[in-house]
C-alpha positions, 0 to 999 in steps of 0.5 A: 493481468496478474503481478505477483513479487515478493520483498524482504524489507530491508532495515530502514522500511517504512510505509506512509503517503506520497502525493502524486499529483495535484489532488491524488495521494497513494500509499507507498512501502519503502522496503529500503532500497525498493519502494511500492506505491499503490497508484488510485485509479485516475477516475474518481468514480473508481475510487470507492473501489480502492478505497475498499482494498485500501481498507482490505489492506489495513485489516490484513495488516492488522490481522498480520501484525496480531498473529506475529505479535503472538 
């Protein structure tokens, strides 16, 4: 199933780590008033798989945040 959405963060927007269970964490992007949280998989055999989007994330980010510094 594909999702797609697009947010226009608002001036307080942040992004962090929320615990969402005992064991589980997921990274949220509060785009001030809306929020985003990547839930893991809740079997941790899938979680290498995330993993690596989470770094596919954090490099597309990267790269992002170089080409608008420019």
């Amino acid at each position: 199933m594909a999702f797609n959405a697009q947010w226009k963060p608002g001036m307080d927007a942040v992004a962090g780590m929320q615990k969402v269970g005992p064991d589980l964490a997921a990274p949220v992007i509060y785009l001030d008033p809306d929020s985003l949280a990547l839930l893991p998989p809740g079997d941790p055999a899938k979680w290498p798989e995330f993993i690596g989007l989470l770094h596919q994330i954090r490099a597309g980010a990267a790269e992002l945040a170089e080409f608008l510094e420019r």
